[in-house]
N, C-alpha and C positions, 0 to 999 in steps of 0.2 A: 504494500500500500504506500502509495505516495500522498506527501502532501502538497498541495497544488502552490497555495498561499506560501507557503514556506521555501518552495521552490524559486518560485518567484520571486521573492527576496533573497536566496543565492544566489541567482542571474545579474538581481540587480546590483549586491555589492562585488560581482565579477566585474559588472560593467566601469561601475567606481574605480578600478584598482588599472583597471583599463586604459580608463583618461589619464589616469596620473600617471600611466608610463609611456602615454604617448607624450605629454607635455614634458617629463625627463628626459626623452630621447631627442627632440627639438632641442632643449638648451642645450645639450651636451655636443650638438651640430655647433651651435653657434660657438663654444669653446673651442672647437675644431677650426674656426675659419681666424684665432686669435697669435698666429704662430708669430714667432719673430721677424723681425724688417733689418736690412744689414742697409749702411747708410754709406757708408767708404765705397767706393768701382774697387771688383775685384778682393772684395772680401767679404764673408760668410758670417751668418753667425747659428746660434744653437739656443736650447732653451729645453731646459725637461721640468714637468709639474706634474705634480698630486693635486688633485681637488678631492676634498670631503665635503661632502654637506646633507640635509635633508632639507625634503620639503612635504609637510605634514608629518605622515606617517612611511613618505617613500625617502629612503635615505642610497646614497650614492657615492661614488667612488671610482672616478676617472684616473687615470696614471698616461702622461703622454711626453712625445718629442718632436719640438720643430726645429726643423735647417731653414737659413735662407742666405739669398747671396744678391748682393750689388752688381748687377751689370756696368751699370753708370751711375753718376749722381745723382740722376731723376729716377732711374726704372731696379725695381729691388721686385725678387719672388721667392718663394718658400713652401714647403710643403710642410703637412702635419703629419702625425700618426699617435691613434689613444684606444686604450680597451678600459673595460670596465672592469675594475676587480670585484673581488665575492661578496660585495655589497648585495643582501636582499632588495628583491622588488615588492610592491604591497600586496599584504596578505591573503590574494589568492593567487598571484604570479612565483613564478620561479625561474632562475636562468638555464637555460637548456643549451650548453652546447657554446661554441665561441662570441665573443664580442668583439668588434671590430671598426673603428672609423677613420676614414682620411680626408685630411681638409687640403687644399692648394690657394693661394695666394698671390696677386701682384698687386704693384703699386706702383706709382707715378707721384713724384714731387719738384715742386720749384720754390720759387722765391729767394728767400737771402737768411741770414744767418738769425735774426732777429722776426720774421715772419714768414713762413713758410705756407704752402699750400700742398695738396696730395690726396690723391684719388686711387681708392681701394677697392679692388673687387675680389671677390673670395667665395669658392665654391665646397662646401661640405658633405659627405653622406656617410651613415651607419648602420649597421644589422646587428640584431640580436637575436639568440633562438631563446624562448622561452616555453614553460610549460604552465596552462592554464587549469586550475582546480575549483571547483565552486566549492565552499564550506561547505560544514555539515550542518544540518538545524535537524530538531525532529524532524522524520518520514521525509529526508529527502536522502539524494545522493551527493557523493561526491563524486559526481562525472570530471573528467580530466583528458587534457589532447594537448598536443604539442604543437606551438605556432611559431612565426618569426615576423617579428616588427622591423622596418627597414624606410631610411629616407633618405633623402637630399634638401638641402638649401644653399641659395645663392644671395649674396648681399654686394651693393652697390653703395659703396659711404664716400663721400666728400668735407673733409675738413679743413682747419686753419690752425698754425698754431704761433701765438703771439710769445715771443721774452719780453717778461717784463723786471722791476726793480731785483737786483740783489740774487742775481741767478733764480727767479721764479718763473715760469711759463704759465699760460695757461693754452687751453685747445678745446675746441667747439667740433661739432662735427654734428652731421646727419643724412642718414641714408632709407636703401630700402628695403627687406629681405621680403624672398619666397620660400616659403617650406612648404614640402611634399613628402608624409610620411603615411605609409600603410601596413597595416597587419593581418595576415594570411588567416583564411578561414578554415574551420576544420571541425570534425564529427568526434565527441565522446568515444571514448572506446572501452571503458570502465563502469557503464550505467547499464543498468535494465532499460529505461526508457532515456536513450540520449539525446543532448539536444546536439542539433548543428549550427553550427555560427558561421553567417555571413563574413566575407572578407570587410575590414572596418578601413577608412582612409582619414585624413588629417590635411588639410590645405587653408593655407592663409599667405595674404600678404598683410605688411607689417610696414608702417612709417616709423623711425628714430630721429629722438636728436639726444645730444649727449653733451657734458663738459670734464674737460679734466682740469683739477690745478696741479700742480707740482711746485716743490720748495727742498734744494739742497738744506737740510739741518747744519751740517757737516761738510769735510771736507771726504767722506765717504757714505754719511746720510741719506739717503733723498724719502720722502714723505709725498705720497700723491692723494688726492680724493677723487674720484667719480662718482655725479649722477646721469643716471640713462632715462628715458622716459620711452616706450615703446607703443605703438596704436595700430589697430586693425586698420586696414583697409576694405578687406574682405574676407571672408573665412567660412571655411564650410569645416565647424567642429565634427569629433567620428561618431558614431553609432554604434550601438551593440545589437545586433539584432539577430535573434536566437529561437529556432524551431525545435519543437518535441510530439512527440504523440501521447494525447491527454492532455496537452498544454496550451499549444495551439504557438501561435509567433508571437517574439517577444521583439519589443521596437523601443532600446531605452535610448535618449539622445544626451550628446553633453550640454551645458551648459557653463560654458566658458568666458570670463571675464574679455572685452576686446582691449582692455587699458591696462599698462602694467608699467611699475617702476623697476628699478633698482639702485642699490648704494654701495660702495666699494671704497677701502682705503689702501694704500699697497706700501709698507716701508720696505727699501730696497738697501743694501748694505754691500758695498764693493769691497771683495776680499783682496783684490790687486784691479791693476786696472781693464783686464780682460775677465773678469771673473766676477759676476753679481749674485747675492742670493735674495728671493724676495719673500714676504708675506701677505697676502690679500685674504683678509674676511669680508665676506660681504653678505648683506641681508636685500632681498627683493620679493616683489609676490606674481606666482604664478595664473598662467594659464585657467588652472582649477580653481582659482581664491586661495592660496594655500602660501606659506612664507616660505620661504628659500633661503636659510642661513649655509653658510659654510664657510670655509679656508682655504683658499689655493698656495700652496708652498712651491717655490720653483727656484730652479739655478737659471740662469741664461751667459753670453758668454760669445766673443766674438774670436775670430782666427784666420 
């Protein structure tokens, strides 16, 4: 015997656990497309980071490395590469199998020593295999199948970046991203009566604008703040939508915030003058309504 009611409300918190690992795999793109700028023709540079963080109840854990190298004084590009380590997904996902994302990058900059200008475009995508389980409640099951969540985004930014008093900078900027992320459907294989789940998709365009300041402390110090402001353009949030016998179709939709911030501080610490280590916490709010704290740790490093 099943219960119908109760079933129904496992679909629905599968659906929940759902959203929130399509809106973590979107940000984790956009951290893919953030790799290092080499500024000298003819020199490279490097950069590896950990991020920690959660958001809600979905906690994370990126580990990556970006190259990049100066052509000329105006044109610099770089690639990424990041997997997810054994970070849980929310409590009815699990990670099935490899994670894997690569960002690529260029840029263009001009101006003079004291204002500068530069145009950035930056292409992202990632796949994860994951394994979906609905809980258990009285008289239901715990149906369970294996899927893979996978996307891309592309972002177009144009900024400026002012010197002002006493080695301070500031920098403005605003661009435009596309994300395109979907997650493969697939049939129970563990239930007396299973359900089948449609393939689910994720599409938005997204307006930013953003500021950095920065301030040398020290003669090896530096101290930066960002805030970012981010806005829908258009967006067709995912669906979960899930068939059974006795049950009949199930159609839950997300309901996704189109406005979002963020805050980030970064002090950076030069161990020599080719060698920096850095620290960023930052706190912002998701896609789902949900807060997004964490810590990014990183080396970066020119040669």
């Amino acid at each position: 015997m099943v219960d119908v009611d109760n079933t129904v409300q496992t679909v629905g918190s599968l659906a929940n656990d759902t959203f929130s690992t399509f809106e973590t795999q979107r940000l984790a793109l956009g951290r893919l497309q953030r790799g290092c700028s080499a500024f000298t023709p003819g020199k490279a540079c490097y950069s590896l980071m950990n991020d920690l963080g959660k958001a809600g109840s979905n906690a994370h854990a990126l580990s990556g490395v970006s190259l990049g190298y100066a052509f000329t004084e105006r044109i610099s590009a770089g690639v990424s590469l990041a997997t997810a380590l054994g970070s849980p997904l929310p409590g009815s996902l699990d990670r099935k199998g490899g994670s894997l994302g690569v960002g690529l990058h260029a840029q263009w900059q001009g101006g003079n020593a004291r204002n500068r200008w530069y145009l950035r475009g930056a292409v992202a995508a990632n796949t994860q295999g994951i394994e979906r389980t609905r809980k258990v409640m009285d008289y239901t099951e715990a149906g369970s199948g294996n899927s893979r969540i996978k996307g891309w985004e592309a972002s177009l930014e144009l900024g400026r970046t002012h010197a002002l008093n006493r080695a301070a900078s500031l920098r403005y900027y605003g661009g435009l991203r596309r994300s395109d992320l979907r997650m493969a459907g697939y049939t129970e294989d563990n239930a007396a009566f299973p359900f089948t789940y449609a393939d689910a998709s994720y599409r938005l365009t997204t307006a930013y604008v953003g500021a950095t300041y920065s301030k040398p402390l020290s003669p090896k110090l530096t101290w930066s703040l960002n805030a970012e402001l981010e806005q829908d353009l258009s967006s067709q949030g995912p669906r979960v939508v899930a068939r059974a016998e006795h049950v009949g179709k199930l159609d839950i939709g997300s309901d996704f915030t189109r406005t979002r911030a963020r805050l980030s501080s970064t002090a950076s610490y030069a161990l020599n003058p080719k060698l920096r280590i850095g620290v960023t916490p930052y706190v912002g709010r998701t896609a789902t309504r949900e807060i997004d704290v964490g810590v990014t740790v990183g080396i970066s490093g020119t040669f």
